[in-house]
N, C-alpha and C positions, 0 to 999 in steps of 0.2 A: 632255816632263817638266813638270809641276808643283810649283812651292817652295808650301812649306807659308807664311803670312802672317808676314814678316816682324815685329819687333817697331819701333813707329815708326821705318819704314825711309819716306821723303818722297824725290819728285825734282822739281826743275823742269823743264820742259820747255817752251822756246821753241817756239810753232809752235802753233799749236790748227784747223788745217788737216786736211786729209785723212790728212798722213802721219801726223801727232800724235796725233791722235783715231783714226786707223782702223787705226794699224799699233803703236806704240811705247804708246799709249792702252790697248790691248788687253792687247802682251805686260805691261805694268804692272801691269794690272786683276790680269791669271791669274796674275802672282805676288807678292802681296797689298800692293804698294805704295800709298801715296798720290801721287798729281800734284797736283803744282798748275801751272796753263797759265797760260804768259806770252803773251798776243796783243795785235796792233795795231787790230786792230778790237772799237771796244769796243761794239756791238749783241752780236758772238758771247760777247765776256765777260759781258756780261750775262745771257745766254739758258742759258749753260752755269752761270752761279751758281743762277740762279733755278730749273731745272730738278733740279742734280742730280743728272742721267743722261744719258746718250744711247745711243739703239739702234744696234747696229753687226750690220748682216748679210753673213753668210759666204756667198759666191753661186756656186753650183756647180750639178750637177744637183737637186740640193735646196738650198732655203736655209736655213740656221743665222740666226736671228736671236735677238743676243744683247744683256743693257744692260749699258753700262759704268758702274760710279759710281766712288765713292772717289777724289771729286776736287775739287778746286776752281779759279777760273779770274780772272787780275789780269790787270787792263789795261796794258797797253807806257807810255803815258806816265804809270802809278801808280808812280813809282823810291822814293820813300819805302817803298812796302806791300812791293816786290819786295826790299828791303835789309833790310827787317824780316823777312823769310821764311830770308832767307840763311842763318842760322847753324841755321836745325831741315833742311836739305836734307844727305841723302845723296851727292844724284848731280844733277848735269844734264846735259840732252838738247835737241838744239838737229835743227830740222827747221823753216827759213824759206826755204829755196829760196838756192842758190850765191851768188846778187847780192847778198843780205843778210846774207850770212854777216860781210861788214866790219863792218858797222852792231852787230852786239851788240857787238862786244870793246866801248865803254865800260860800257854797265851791269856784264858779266862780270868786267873790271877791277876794277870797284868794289866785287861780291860778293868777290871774291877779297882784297881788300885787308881788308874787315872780316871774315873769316875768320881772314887771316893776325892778323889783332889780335887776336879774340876766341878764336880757335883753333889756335895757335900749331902744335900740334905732330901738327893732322889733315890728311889730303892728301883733294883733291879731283877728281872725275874729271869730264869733259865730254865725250859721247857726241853725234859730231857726226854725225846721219846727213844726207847731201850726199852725192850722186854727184859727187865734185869729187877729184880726184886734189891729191895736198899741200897737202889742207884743215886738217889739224892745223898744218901750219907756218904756212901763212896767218892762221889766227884767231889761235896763242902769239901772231905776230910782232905782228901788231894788237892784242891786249890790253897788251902788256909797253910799245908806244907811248904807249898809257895810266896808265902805271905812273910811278913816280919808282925811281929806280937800287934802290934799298933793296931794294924789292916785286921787282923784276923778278929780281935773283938767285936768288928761292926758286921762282918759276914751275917751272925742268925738276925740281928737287923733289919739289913739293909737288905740282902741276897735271897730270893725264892727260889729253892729247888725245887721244881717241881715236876712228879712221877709222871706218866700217861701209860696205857695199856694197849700197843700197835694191834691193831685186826684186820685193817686192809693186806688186801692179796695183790701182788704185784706180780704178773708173770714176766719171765724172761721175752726178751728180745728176738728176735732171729737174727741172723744174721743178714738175711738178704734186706731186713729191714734197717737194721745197725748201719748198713751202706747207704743207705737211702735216708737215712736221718737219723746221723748218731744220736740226740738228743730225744727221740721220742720215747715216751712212756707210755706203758698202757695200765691200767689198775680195773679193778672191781667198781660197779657202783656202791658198796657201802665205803661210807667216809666219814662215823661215827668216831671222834677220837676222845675217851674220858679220862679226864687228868683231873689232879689231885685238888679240891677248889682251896681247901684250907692252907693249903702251902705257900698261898701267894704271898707276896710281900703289897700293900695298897690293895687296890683294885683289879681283879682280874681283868686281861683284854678281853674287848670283844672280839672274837676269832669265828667263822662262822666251821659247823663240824664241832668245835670242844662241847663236849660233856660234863659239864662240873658237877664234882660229889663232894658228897661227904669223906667219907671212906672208900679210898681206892682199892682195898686188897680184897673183897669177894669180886672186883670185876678183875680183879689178877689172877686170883685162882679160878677165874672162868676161864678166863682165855690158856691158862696152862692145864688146866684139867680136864677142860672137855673141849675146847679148840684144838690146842696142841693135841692134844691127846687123840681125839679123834680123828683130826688128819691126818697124821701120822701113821694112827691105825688103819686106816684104809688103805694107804699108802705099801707098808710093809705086808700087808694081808695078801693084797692086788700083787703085788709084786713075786709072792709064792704062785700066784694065778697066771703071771707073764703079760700083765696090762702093763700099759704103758703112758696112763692120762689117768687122772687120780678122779672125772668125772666116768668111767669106766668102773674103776675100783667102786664108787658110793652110789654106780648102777645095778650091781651085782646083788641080787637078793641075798645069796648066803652069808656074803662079808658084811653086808648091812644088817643082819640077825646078829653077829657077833659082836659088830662094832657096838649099835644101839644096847643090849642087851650089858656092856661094858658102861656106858656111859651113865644107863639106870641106877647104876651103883655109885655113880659120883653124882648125877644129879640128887641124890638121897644124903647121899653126904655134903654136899654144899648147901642145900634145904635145913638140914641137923644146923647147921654150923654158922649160917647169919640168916636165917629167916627166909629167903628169899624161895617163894610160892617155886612148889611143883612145876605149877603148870608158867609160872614164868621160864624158868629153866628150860621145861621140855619145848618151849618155844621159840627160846635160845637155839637150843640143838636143831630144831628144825629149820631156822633159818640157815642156819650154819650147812646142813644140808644142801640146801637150794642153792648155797655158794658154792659148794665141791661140785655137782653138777653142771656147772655152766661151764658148758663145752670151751664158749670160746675165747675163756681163760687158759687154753693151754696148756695149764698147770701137770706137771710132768710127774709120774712115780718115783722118777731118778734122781728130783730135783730136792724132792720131800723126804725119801729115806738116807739122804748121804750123811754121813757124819753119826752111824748109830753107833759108836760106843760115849758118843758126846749124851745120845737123847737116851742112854741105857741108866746116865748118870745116879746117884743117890735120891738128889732132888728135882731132877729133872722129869721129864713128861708121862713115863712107864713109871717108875718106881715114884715116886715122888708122886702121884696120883693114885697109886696104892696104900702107902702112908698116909696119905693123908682120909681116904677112905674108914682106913683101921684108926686114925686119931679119933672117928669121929662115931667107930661100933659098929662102922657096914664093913664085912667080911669083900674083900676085893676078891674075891672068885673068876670073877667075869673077866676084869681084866687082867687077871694074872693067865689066862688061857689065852691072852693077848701076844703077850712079852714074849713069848718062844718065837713067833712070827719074826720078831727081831731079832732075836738071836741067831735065828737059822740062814739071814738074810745072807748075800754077798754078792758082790758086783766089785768085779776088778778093775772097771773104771773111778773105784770111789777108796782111796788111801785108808779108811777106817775100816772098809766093807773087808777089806785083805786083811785088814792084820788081826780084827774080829773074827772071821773064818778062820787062821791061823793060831789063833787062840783058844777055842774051842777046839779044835782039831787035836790039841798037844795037850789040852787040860780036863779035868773031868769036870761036870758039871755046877757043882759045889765051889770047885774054884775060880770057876766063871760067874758066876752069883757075889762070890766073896771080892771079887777082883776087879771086874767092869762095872758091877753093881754096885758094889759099897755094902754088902746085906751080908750078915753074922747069920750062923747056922740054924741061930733061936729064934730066926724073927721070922714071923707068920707070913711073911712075903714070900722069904727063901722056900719053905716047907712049901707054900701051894705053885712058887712058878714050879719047884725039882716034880713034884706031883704029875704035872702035864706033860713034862719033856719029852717024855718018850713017845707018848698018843700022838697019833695020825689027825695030821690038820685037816687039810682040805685035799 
């Protein structure tokens, strides 16, 4: 759907990265918003004033190449320019990556304070896209730190934090393209993005791309337990195999037997757990397919498995999709015949990748469960991943 051009309808938007400019940049443009970009690096705020535009192409069997304008772009440490912008904004949108998510609550604080002085009786909304589960409590609690008692009573009021669930695929850049126009993005055609509806404070925008639900968290644990999850698994599977394009990895018949065969087991446990039809699910997963395939995404195996002692985490994408299997009476078999895939991984181009192999190298395997994993000797996780360790993958 398409909203016709709002009348001075303005958002800020933290974040002038991939996801900013390629995903929430776009749905903005298509429904006739102004942004203006708050970023930390100020060469990109520069480049984005001075241009104007940026090309953003939709990469599928053919590509869509389209320009975004309708925008403008302030540097992170300009707080004067971004406190002067405060009181003509609608909406903001925040897209700096989970670690940095602390770090806004003071400027946000301070937007909100001159709000609340100059605009007593308007409510504001803060669209947090972070794959980050109790991100909205995390950033109120951190801005209202910021706050003096007064300010901080009007926050559940006046202030909507509101969750979303990122699923567009943004491939990297080249280089030879970075020279030729630092500013280009290239994304997926899906541009589905569902955020929380009940969290608003008034009337939701019309944004064209939002999803409004009821409840956000079965599409949370979609997107970490069978998105994450399954890309990732084709990813570290392909990468025992020596691919090098993670539409390689989810061409390979035997890794696509393991992977799906893993996901059956979460798609039965997300069915258990809010209702949500089989065959919705299993069409979930197939689309999701047809997105790791397309070639010319680029999408790289090196790019998807770095950081595995992060994705080995408790609650993260392996374990954490295991548990949650077991919360729900499906024995995770399938994907605990996964999990060694990742462990075995290594790549000395990747800081985790070394000191993961290093780690396992000097520990016995139980300590590596108890230690990267976060799993106790008693939990039905630890008994079936130690069970597989030794068997012959692929």
């Amino acid at each position: 759907m398409n909203f016709k051009k709002p009348r001075n309808k303005k958002v800020m938007h933290f974040g002038a990265g991939n996801i900013g400019r390629g995903f929430l940049g776009e749905l903005y443009f298509d429904s006739g918003r102004e942004v203006i970009y708050v970023d930390v690096y100020s060469k990109l705020v520069q480049i984005l004033n001075e241009s104007g535009k940026y090309p953003l192409w939709i990469i599928g069997e053919h590509v869509i190449k389209k320009e975004i304008s309708n925008f403008s772009a302030i540097d992170m440490k300009d707080e004067k320019k971004i406190l002067d912008n405060a009181l003509n904004i609608d909406l903001i949108s925040i897209s700096v990556g989970a670690n940095n998510l602390k770090n806004l609550a003071p400027v946000l604080a301070k937007i909100i304070k001159i709000r609340f002085r100059e605009k007593p009786g308007d409510v504001l909304n803060i669209i947090i896209c972070e794959n980050m589960k109790n991100s909205a409590l995390i950033l109120s609690e951190n801005i209202k730190k910021n706050m003096e008692e007064s300010f901080r009573q009007k926050i559940d009021e006046k202030i909507g934090f509101v969750e979303t669930v990122l699923s567009r695929m943004v491939p990297n850049i080249s280089e030879k393209e970075k020279q030729e126009n630092p500013l280009l993005v290239k994304v997926e055609k899906y541009n589905t993005l569902p955020v929380s509806k009940n969290s608003f404070k008034g009337e939701p925008p019309l944004i064209n791309g939002f999803l409004f639900v009821d409840e956000l968290r079965p599409y949370q644990d979609m997107k970490t337990y069978i998105h994450n999850f399954s890309h990732s698994s084709f990813a570290y599977i392909g990468h025992e195999k020596g691919y090098r394009f993670i539409w390689e990895c989810a061409s390979d018949i035997e890794i696509k037997k393991i992977v799906s065969e893993a996901v059956n087991e979460v798609i039965k446990a997300i069915n258990k757990c809010y209702g949500i039809t089989v065959e919705e699910l299993s069409g979930y997963y197939e689309d999701l397919l047809k997105r790791f395939l397309n070639k010319e995404l680029g999408d790289t195996v090196k790019r998807v498995t770095r950081e595995p002692i992060r994705k080995l985490g408790k609650n993260e994408r392996f374990i954490g999709t295991a548990d949650f299997c077991l919360s729900q009476g499906i024995t995770p078999e399938k994907i605990c015949r996964v999990i060694p895939y990742v462990l075995n991984y290594f790549d000395t181009e990747d800081p985790e990748g070394v000191i993961l192999k290093q780690y396992i190298t000097q520990n016995s395997i139980d300590n590596v469960l108890k230690k990267i994993c976060g799993l106790d000797t008693k939990d039905v996780v630890f008994t079936l991943i130690k069970n597989t360790w030794g068997e012959n993958h692929l």
